[in-house]
DRENTIMI-813477 format. One record per residue (C-alpha): residue in one letter; z, x, y. Coordinates in nm, 4 decimals, padded with zeros to 6 digits. Example, Ala and Ser with C-alpha at 12.3 -4.5 7.8 and 13.67 -1.06 7.14 Angstrom:
ATOM_A_00.7800_01.2300_-00.4500
ATOM_S_00.7140_01.3670_-00.1060
//
This chain:
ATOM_X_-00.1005_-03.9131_02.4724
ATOM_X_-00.3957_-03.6750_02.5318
ATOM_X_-00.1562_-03.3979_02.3932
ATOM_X_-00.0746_-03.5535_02.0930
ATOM_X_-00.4360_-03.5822_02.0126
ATOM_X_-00.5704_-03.2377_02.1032
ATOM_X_-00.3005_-03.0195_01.9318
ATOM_X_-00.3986_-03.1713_01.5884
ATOM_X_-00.7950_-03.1418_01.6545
ATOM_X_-00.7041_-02.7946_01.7588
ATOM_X_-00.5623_-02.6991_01.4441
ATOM_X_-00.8229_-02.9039_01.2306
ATOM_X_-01.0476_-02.6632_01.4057
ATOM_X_-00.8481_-02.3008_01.3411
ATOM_X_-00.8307_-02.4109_01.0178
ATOM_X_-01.1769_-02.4678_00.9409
ATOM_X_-01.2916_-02.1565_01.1100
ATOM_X_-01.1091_-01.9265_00.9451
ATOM_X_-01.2646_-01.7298_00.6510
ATOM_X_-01.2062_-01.8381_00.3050
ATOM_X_-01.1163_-01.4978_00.1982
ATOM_X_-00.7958_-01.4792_00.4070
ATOM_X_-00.6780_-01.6383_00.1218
ATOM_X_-00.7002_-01.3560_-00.1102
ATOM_X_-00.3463_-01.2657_-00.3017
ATOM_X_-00.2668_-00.9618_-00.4592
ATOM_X_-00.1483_-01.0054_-00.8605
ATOM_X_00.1249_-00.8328_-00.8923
ATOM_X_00.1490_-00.8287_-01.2792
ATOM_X_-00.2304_-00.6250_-01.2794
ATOM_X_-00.1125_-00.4446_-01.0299
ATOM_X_00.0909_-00.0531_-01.0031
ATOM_X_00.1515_00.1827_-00.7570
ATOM_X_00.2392_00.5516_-00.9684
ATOM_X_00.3315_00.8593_-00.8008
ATOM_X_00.3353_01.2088_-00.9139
ATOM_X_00.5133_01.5404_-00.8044
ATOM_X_00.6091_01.8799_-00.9869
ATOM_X_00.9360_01.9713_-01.0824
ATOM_X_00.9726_02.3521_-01.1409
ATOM_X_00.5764_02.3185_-01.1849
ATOM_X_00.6036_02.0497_-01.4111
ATOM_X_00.4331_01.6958_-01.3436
ATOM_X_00.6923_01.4226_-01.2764
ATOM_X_00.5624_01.0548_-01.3197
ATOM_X_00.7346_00.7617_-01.1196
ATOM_X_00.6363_00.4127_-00.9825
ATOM_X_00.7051_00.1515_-00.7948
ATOM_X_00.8182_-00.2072_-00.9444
ATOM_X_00.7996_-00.4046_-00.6343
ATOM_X_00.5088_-00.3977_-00.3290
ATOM_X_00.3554_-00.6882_-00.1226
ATOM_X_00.0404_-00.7369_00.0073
ATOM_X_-00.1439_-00.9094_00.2777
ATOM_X_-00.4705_-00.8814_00.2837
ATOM_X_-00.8090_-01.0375_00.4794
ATOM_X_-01.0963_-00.8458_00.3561
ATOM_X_-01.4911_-00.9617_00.3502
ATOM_X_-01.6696_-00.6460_00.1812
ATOM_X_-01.9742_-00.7529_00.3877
ATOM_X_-01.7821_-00.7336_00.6460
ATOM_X_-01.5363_-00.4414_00.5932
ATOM_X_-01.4855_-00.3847_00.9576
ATOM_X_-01.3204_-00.7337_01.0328
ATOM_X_-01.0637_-00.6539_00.7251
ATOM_X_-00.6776_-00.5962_00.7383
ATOM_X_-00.4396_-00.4688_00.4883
ATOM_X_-00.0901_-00.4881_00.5967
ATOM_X_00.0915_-00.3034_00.2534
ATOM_X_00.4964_-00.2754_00.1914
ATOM_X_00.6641_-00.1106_-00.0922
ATOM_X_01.0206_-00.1427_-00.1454
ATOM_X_01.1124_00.2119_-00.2039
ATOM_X_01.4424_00.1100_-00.4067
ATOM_X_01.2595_-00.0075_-00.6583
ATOM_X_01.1072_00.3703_-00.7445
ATOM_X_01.1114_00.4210_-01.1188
ATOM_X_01.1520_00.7399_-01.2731
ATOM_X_01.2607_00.6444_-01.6590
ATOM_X_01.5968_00.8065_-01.5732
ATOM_X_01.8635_00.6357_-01.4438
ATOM_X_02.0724_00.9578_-01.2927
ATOM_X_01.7333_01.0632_-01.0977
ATOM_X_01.6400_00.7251_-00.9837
ATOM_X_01.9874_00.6789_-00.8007
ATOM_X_01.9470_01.0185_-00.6401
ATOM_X_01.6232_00.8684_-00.4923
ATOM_X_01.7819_00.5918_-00.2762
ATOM_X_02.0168_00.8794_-00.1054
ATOM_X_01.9918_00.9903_00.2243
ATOM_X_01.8133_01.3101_00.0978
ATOM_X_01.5365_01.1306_-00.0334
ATOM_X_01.4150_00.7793_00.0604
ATOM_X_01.7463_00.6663_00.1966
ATOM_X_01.7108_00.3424_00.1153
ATOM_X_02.0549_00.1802_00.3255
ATOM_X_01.8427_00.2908_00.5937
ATOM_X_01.4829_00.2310_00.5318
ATOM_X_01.3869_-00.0230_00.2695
ATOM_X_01.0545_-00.0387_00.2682
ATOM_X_00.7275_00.2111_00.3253
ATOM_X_00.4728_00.0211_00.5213
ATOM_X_00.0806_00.0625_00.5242
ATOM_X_-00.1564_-00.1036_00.8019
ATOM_X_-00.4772_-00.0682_00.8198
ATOM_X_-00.6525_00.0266_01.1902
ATOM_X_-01.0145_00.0550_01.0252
ATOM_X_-01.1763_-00.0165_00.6880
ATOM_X_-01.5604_00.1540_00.6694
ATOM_X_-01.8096_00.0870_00.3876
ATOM_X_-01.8859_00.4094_00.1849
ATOM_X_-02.1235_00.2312_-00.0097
ATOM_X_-02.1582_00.1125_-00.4100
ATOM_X_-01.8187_-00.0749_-00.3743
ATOM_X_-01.6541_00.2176_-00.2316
ATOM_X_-01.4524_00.2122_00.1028
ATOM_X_-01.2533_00.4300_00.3054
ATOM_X_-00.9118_00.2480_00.4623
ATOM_X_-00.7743_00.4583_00.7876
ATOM_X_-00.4407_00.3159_00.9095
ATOM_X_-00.0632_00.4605_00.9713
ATOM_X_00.2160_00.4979_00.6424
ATOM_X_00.5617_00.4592_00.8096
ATOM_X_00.7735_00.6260_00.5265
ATOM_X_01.1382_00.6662_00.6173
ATOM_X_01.1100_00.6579_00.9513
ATOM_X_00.7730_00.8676_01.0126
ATOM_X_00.5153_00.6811_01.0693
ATOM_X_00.1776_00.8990_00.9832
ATOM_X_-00.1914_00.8522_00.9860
ATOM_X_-00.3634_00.8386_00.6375
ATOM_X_-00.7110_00.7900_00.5292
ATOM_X_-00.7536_00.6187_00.2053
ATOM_X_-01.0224_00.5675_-00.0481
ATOM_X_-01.0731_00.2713_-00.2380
ATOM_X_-01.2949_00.1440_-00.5183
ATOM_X_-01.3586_-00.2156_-00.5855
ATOM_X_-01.4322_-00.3473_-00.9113
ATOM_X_-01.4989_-00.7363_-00.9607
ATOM_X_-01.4436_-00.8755_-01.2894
ATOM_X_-01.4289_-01.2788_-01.3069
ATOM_X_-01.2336_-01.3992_-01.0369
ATOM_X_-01.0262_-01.0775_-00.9721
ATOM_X_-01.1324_-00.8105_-00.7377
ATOM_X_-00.9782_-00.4743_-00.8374
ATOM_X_-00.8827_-00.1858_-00.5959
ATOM_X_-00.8220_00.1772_-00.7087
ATOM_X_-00.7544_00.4907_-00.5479
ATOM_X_-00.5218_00.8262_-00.4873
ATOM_X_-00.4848_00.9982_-00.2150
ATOM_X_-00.2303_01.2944_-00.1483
ATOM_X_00.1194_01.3066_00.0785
ATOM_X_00.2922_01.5995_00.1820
ATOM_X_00.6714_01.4597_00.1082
ATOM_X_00.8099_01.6772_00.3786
ATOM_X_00.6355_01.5414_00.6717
ATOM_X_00.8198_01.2146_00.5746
ATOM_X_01.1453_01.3887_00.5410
ATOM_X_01.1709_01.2953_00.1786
ATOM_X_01.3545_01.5546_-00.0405
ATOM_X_01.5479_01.7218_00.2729
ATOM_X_01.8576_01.9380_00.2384
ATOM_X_01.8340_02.1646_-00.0500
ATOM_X_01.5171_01.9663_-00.2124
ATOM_X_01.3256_02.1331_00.0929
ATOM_X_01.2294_02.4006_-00.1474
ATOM_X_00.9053_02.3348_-00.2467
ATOM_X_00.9216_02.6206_-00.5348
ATOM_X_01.1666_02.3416_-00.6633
ATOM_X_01.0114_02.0206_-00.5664
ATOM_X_00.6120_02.0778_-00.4835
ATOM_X_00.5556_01.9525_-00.1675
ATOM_X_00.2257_01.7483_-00.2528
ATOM_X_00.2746_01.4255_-00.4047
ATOM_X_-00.0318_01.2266_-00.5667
ATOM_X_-00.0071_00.8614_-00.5603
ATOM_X_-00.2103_00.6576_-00.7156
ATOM_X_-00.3070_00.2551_-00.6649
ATOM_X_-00.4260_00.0591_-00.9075
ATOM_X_-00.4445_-00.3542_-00.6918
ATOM_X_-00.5587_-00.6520_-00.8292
ATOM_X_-00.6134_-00.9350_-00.5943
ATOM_X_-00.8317_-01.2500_-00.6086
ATOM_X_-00.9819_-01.4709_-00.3605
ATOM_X_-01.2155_-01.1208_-00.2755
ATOM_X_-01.5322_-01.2611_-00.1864
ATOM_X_-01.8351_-01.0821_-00.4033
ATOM_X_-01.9329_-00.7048_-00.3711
//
């Protein structure tokens, strides 16, 4: 009898004492994820369709945050179809084999003026790295907005292997670029 009565105050209690902003939901229509890499020098612009979120962030309280990021890496968008099923080979992201890229956050520091920095590990087809991040926030109504680039080497995720290893073909840096709307963020 005494169980049945604890295990439902116990969870009355969790459930009041967690934050209000562990709520927060990214918006996946406001949202994109572009990427950019040369070809023969010149600028090639893809993105991603599909990406989830979780996220637990208190800007007051940046170090308490976690981001836990996926993208699903078949859904890579190029504008042409022949390239675009060339990126889900083995060569490239191998998609049969890994899915998803995967971002979680270890630490999230306050740069000041809305401005963040986001250290955590990118596992990208198997190779899992560490990568600092910066990120904006802009807060507009109810929607908190987070931007930001940062640079990957492709090669030390073993994407564009084989005879895409070139980089005089393929540049080896590729700039992505984040553009995440999520709401439930509480105020800057």
């Amino acid at each position: 009898m005494l169980k049945t009565l604890i295990w439902p105050l116990m969870a009355a209690t969790l459930l009041m004492a967690s934050p209000a902003w562990a709520q927060q939901k990214l918006v996946p229509a406001q949202s994109e994820i572009v990427f950019t890499s040369r070809q023969l020098g010149v600028p090639v612009e893809g993105r991603f369709k599909r990406f989830e979120a979780q996220v637990a962030f208190d800007p007051k309280k940046p170090e308490a945050g976690r981001i836990d990021f996926t993208v699903d890496l078949a859904s890579a968008s190029l504008g042409v179809a022949e390239v675009e099923a060339e990126l889900v080979k083995p060569d490239w992201f191998h998609t049969a084999r890994f899915p998803q890229a995967r971002f979680v956050s270890r630490s999230i520091k306050a740069l000041g003026g809305g401005r963040f920095e986001v250290t955590g590990q990118l596992n990208l087809k198997g190779t899992a790295r560490d990568l600092v991040v910066p990120v904006a926030l802009n807060q507009a109504g109810g929607t908190t907005t987070a931007t930001g680039q940062f640079t990957l080497q492709r090669l030390a995720f073993k994407i564009g292997d084989g005879e895409w290893a070139d980089t005089s073909m393929v540049a080896n840096d590729v700039q992505v670029r984040f553009k995440l709307a999520l709401t439930g963020v509480p105020p800057l």
